[in-house]
C-alpha positions in Angstrom: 64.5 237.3 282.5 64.4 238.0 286.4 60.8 235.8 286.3 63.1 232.6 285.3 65.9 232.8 287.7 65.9 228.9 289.1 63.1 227.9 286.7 63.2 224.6 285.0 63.9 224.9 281.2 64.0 221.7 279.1 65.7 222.1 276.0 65.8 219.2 273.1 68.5 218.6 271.1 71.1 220.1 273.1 74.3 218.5 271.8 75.2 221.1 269.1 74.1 224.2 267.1 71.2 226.6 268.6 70.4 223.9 270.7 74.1 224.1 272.8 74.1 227.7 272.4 70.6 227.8 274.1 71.5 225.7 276.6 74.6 228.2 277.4 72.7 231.0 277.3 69.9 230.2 279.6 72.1 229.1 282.2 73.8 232.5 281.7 70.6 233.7 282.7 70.1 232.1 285.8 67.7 229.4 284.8 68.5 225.6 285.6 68.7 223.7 282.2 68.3 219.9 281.3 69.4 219.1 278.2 68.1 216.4 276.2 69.9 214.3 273.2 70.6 211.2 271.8 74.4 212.2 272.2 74.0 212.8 275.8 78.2 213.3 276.2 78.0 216.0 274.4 75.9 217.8 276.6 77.6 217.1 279.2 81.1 218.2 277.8 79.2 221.6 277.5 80.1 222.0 281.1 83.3 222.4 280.0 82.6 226.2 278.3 80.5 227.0 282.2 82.4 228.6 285.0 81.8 226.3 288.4 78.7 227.8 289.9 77.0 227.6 286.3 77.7 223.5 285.7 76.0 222.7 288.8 72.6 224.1 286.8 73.0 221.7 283.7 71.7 218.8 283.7 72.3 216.1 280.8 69.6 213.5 279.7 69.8 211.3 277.0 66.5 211.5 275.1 65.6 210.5 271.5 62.8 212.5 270.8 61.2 210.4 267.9 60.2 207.6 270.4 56.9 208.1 272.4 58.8 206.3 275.5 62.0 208.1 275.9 59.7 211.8 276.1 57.3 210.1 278.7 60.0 208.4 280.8 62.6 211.6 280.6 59.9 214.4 281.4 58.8 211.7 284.7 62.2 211.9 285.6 62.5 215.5 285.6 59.4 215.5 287.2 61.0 213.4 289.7 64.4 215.0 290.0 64.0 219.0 289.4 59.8 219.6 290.9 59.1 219.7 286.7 59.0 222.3 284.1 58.7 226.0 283.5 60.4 226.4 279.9 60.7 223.8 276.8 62.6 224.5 273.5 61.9 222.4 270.9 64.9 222.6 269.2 65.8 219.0 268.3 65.1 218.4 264.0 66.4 216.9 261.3 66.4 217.0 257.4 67.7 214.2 255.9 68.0 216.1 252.4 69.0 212.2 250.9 66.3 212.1 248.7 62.9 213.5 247.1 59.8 212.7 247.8 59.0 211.2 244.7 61.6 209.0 245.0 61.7 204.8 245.3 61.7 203.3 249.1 61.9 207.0 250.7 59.9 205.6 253.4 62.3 205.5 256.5 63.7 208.6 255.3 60.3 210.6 255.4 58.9 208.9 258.6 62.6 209.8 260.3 61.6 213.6 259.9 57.8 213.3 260.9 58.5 211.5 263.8 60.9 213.8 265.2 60.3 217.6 263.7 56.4 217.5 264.4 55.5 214.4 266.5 58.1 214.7 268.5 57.6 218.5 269.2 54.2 218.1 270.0 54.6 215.0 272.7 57.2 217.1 274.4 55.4 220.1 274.1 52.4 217.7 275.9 54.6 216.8 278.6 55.6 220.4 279.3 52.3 221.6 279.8 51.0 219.1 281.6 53.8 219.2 284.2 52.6 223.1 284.2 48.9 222.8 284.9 50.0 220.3 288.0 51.6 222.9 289.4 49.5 225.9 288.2 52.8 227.5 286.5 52.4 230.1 283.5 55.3 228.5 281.6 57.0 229.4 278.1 56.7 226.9 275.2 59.2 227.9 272.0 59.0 226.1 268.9 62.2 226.4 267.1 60.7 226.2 263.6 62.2 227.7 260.0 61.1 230.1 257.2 60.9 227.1 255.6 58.0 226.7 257.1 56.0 229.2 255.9 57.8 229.6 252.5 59.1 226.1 250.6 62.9 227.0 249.2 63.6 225.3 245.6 66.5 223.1 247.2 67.3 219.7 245.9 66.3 216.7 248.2 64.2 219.0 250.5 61.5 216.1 250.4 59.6 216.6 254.0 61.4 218.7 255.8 59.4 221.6 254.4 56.1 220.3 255.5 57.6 219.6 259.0 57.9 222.7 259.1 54.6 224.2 258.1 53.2 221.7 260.6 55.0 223.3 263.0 53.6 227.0 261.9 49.9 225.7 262.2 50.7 223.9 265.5 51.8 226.6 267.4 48.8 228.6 266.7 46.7 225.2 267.3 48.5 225.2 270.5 48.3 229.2 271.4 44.0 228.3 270.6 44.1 225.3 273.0 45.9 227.0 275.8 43.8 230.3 275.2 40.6 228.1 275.7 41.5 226.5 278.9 42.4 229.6 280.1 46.4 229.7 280.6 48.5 232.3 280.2 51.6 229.6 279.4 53.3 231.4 276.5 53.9 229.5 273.1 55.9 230.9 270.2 57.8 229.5 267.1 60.9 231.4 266.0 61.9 230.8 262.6 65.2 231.2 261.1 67.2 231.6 257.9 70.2 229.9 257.3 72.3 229.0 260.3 76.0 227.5 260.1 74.7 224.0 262.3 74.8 220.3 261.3 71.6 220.7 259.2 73.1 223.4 257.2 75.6 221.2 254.3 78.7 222.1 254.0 78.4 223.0 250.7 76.0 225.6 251.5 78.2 226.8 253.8 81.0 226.9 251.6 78.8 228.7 248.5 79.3 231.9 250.6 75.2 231.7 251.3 74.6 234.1 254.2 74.1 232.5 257.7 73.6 233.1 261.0 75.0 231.7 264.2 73.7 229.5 266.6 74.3 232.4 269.6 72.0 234.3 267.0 69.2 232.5 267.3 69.2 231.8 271.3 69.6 235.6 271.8 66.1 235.5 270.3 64.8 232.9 272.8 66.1 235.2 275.4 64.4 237.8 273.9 61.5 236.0 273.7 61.5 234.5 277.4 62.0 238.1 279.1 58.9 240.0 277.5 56.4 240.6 280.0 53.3 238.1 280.9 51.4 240.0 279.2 52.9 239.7 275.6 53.0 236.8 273.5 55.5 237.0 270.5 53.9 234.4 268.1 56.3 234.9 265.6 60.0 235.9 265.2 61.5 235.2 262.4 65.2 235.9 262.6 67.4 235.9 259.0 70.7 237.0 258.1 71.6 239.9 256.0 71.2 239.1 252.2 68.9 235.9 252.3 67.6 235.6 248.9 64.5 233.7 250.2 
């Protein structure tokens, strides 16, 4: 991780679950970290968990990643404030298992998790980069994706969230083509995990004694990820706990 010491990472829906723990984790590393959320308190109240040196290297934006606006004008700003960026996480999802897809005036519901699991990740993913070819940077894009998308689960009320998903699988390779072409070495890789005990993951499930993971789980694999060498792209790590049935 020595490459990223007092780099810029970006990392989306930082208020809870992986994304807090990423967020804690990179800073641990010596990185400076904007976090981005529609609950922009509660990235700041991370702070709290950070001895004083560490606090000084988060910074909190609020940033709801299903409007077109809120990326452009938060990445400018970051732009503005911290030289740009060397790292994004796109971590921030949603599932909104409330209905199926079959189901009568769905509409909000399925255009909710569109907007932010795919178009979402891919404007911010297009801010990123851009602010790395200004400044000629080989930077590190991370998808955080699922193994639902590359395998649909038979759970109730899934509806889109699946598909999200598998969009996500196909744009990262899309992505690893584009950047291949134009002849970057910026990194891109989706890591795809199991269960994991976050605000996505029902209580329910939770309760059912299903095996999960932890958020900390998952950003030791970002870490992971981050500190291979330029010349090795992980694509793909897929991270599940012990005794998944899917």
């Amino acid at each position: 991780m020595d490459r990223w010491v007092g780099k810029v990472a970006v990392v989306t829906g930082a208020s809870s679950g992986i994304g807090a723990a990423t967020v804690k984790q990179l800073i641990k590393a010596g990185m400076v970290v904007v976090g981005l959320a529609r609950r922009v308190e509660r990235v700041e109240a991370l702070k709290d968990d950070l001895p004083g040196d560490e606090r000084k290297r988060l910074h909190a934006m609020k940033c709801d990643v299903s409007k077109e606006e809120d990326i452009v004008g938060t990445f400018k700003l970051i732009e503005e404030q911290l030289g740009g960026v060397d790292v994004l996480v796109n971590n921030a999802g949603v599932g909104l298992g409330v209905a199926n897809l079959i189901d009568a005036g769905n509409t909000e519901t399925l255009r909710t998790v569109i907007d932010t699991n795919v178009l979402g990740l891919v404007l911010c993913s297009r801010e990123a980069v851009q602010s790395m070819k200004r400044r000629s940077v080989d930077g590190h894009i991370i998808h955080i994706n699922s193994v639902a998308g590359h395998r649909v689960p038979p759970i109730p009320r899934f509806n889109i969230y699946a598909a999200s998903k598998f969009a996500v699988t196909a744009i990262t390779e899309t992505m690893r083509q584009e950047l291949r072409n134009e002849g970057s070495k910026t990194k891109v890789t989706s890591i795809s995990p199991g269960a994991v005990k976050t605000d996505l993951l029902s209580q329910d499930l939770i309760d059912s004694g299903v095996p999960t993971l932890e958020p900390e789980d998952i950003a030791d694999g970002i870490v992971y990820v981050l500190g291979t060498p330029p010349r090795v792209q992980v694509h793909e790590l897929t991270i599940k706990p012990v005794g998944e049935a899917f």
